[in-house]
C-alpha positions as CSV (number, residue, x, y, z in Angstrom):
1,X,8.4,3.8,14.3
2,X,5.0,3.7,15.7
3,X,2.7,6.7,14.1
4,X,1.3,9.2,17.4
5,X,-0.2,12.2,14.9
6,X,-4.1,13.2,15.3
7,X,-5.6,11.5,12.6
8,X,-8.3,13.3,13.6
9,X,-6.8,16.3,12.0
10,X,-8.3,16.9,8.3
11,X,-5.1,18.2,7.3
12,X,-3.0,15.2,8.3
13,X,-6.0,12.7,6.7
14,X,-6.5,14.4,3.5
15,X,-3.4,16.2,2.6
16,X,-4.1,19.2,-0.1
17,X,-3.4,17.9,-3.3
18,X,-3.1,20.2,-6.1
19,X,-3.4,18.5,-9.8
20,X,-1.0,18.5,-13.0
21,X,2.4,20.4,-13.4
22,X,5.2,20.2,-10.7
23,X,3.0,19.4,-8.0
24,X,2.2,16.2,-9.2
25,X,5.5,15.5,-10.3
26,X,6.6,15.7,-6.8
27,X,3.8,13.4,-5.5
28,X,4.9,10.8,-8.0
29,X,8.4,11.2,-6.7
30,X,7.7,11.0,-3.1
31,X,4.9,8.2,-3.6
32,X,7.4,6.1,-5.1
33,X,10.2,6.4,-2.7
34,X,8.1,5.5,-0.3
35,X,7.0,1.9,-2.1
36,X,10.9,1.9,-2.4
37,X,11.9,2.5,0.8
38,X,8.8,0.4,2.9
39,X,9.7,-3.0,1.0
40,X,13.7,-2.5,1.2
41,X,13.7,-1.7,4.9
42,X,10.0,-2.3,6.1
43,X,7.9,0.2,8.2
44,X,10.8,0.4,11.2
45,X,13.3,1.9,8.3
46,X,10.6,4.2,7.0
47,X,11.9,7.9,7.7
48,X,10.7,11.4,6.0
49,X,14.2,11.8,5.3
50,X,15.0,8.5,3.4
51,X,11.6,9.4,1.5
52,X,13.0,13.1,0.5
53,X,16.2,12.3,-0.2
54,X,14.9,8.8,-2.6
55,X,13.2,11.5,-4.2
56,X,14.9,13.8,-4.7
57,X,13.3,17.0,-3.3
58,X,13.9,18.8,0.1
59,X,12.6,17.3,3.8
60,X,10.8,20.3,4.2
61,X,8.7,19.7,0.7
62,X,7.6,16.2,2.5
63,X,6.4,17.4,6.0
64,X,5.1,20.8,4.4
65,X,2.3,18.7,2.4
66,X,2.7,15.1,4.2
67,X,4.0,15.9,7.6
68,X,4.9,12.5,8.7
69,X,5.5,9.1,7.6
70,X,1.5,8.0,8.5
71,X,0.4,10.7,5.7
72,X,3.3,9.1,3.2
73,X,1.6,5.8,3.8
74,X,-2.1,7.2,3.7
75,X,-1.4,8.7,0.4
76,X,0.6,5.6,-1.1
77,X,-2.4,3.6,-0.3
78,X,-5.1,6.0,-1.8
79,X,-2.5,6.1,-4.7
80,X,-3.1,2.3,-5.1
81,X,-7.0,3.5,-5.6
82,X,-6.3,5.5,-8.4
83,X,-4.7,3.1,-10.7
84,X,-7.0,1.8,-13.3
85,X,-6.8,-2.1,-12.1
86,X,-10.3,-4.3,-13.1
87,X,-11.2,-7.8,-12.1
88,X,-10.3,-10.4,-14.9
89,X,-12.9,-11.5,-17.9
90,X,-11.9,-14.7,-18.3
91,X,-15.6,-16.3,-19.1
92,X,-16.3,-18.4,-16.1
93,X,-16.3,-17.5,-12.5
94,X,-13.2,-20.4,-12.3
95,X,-11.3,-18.9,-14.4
96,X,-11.8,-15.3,-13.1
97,X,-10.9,-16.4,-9.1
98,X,-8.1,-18.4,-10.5
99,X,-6.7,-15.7,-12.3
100,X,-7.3,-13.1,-9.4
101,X,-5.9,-15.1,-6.9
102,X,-2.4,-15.6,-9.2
103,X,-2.1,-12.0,-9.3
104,X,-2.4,-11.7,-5.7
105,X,0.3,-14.3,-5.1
106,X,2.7,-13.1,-7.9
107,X,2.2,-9.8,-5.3
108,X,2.9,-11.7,-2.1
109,X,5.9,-13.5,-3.1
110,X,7.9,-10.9,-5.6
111,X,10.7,-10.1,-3.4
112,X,10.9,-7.1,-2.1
113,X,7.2,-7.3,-1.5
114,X,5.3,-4.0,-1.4
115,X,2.1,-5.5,-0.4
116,X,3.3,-7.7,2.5
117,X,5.3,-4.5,3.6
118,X,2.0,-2.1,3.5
119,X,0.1,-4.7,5.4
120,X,2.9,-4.7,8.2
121,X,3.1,-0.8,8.0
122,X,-0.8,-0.7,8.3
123,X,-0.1,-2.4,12.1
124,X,1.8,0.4,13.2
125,X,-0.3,3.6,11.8
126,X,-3.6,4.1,12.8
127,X,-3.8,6.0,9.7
128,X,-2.6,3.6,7.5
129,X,-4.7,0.9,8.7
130,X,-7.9,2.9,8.1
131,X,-6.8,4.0,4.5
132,X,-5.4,0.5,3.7
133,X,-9.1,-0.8,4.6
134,X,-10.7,1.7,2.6
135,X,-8.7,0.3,-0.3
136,X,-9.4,-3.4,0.7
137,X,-13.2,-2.5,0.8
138,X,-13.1,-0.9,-2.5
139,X,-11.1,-4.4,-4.2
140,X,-14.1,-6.5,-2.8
141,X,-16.9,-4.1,-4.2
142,X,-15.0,-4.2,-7.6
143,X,-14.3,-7.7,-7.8
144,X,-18.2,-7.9,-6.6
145,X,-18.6,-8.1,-11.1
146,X,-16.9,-11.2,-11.2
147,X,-20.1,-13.1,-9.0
148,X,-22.6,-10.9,-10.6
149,X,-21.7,-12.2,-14.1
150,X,-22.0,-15.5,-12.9
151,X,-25.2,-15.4,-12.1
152,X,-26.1,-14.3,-15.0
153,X,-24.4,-17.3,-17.1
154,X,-26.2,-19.1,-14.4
155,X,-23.1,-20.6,-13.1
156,X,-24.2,-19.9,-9.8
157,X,-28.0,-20.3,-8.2
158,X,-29.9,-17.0,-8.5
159,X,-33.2,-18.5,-6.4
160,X,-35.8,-16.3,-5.5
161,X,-35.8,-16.4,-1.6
162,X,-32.1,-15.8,-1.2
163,X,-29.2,-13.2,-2.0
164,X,-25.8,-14.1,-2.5
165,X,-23.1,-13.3,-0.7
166,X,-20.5,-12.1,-3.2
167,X,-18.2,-10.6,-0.5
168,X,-17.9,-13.7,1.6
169,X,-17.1,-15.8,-1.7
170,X,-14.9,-13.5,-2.6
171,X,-12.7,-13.4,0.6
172,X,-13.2,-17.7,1.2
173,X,-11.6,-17.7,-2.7
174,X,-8.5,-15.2,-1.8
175,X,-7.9,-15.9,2.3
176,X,-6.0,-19.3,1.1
177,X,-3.6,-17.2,-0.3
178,X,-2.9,-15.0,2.1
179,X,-2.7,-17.7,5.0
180,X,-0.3,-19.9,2.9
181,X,2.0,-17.1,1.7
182,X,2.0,-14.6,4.7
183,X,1.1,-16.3,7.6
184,X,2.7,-19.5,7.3
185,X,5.2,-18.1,4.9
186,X,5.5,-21.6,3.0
187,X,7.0,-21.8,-0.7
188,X,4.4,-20.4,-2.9
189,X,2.2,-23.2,-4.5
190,X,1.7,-23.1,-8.4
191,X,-1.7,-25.3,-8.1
192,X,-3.3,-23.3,-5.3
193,X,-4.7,-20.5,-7.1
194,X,-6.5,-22.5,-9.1
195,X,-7.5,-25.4,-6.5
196,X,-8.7,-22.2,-4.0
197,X,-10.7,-20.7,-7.0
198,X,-12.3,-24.1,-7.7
199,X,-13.4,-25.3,-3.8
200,X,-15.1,-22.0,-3.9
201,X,-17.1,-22.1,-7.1
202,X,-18.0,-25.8,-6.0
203,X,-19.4,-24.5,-2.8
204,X,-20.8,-21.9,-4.2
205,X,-22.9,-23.9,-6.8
206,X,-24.1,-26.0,-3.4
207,X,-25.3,-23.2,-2.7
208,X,-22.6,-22.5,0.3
209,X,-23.1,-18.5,0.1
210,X,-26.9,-17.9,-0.3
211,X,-28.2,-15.7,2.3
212,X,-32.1,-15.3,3.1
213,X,-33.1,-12.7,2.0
214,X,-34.4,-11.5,5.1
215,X,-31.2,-11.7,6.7
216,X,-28.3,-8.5,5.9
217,X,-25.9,-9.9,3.8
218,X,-24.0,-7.1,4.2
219,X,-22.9,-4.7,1.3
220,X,-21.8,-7.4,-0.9
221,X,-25.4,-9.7,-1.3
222,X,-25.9,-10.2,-5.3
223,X,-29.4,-11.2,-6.0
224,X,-30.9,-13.0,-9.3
225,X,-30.3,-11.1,-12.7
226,X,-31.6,-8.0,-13.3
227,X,-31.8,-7.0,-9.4
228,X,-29.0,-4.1,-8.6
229,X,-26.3,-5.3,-6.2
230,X,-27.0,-3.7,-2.6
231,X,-24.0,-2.1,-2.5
232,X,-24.7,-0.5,-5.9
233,X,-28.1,0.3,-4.2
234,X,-26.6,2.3,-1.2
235,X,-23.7,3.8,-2.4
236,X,-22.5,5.8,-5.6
237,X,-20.2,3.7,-7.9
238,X,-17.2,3.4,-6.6
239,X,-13.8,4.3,-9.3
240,X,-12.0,2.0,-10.7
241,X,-8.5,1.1,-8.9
């Protein structure tokens, strides 16, 4: 089922959501049939009325304050936001990639997979693709910690005529991952979380993501300690999820 509604439509890209009480017993309810439902059947199977009746409550509950299955997915995803998730403190940047990159994997393999099933759904709702970038955007700017810590243990160079690029060593320490797993959908390898994490703190300490500093680096450039992160710098702090 391919998603046609406006999202240009406030109402269908920020549903009214009401806090506490029955409300948000409902939106739990629904939110998790619908993590039920995508990784069982996958987007094609994905139907208001599987959602309502998974759930429990009436069809017309879901369309009244959802409408369609492109606002079920929009609010699963900003759901995934709100969940009090931060990047690992292990004590060494190694450590921390290694053990962010094993919870993406455990993610990408657990069968039914909600993650691989949210990524497919995101190709066939323009609504869901923006909202699940929104949330990709927001793990990169959180896990941004992980290099800025770094730096200070001087595990990585923090020279004075170049930022870092934390964003782009961030994704060249995850993408490994996601190509093995989900695009060649091989057997999941035990050692490559940690061999991923450790090519990428090697090329970082060569110096592989410095960026002159007259050169945007894009919202993710760390610079030496004590210098606030740009994306710090241009937006507000973004929650944790």
């Amino acid at each position: 089922m391919t998603d046609s509604t406006d999202a240009t439509d406030p109402a269908v890209t920020a549903p009214e959501r009401r806090p506490g009480g029955r409300t948000a017993r409902v939106r739990a309810q629904v939110l998790a049939a619908v993590r039920a439902e995508l990784a069982e059947t996958g987007h094609e199977g994905l139907t208001v009325e599987g959602v309502a009746a998974r759930a429990g409550v009436h069809r017309t509950t879901v369309y009244r304050r959802w409408r369609d299955v492109g606002g079920l997915l929009v609010d699963v995803i900003d759901a995934a936001g709100e969940t009090n998730w931060q990047p690992p403190d292990t004590g060494s940047l190694r450590g921390d990639l290694t053990a962010l990159n094993r919870e993406i994997q455990e993610s990408l393999v657990v069968r039914p997979s909600f993650a691989v099933a949210l990524m497919a759904a995101s190709f066939h709702s323009e609504q869901a693709a923006r909202a699940q970038t929104r949330l990709w955007a927001d793990r990169y700017a959180q896990c941004e910690i992980l290099v800025e810590r770094a730096v200070e243990r001087g595990e990585l160079p923090a020279r004075a005529a170049t930022d870092l690029d934390a964003r782009g060593l961030l994704i060249a320490a995850t993408a490994p991952l996601y190509h093995q797993v989900v695009l060649l959908r091989a057997d999941p390898d035990p050692l490559l979380p940690e061999r991923a994490a450790e090519a990428v703190v090697l090329a970082a300490a060569a110096g592989a993501f410095s960026v002159p500093r007259d050169v945007d680096a894009g919202p993710g450039a760390v610079g030496p300690p004590g210098r606030v992160p740009r994306h710090e710098r241009n937006s507000p702090r973004r929650r944790p999820g």
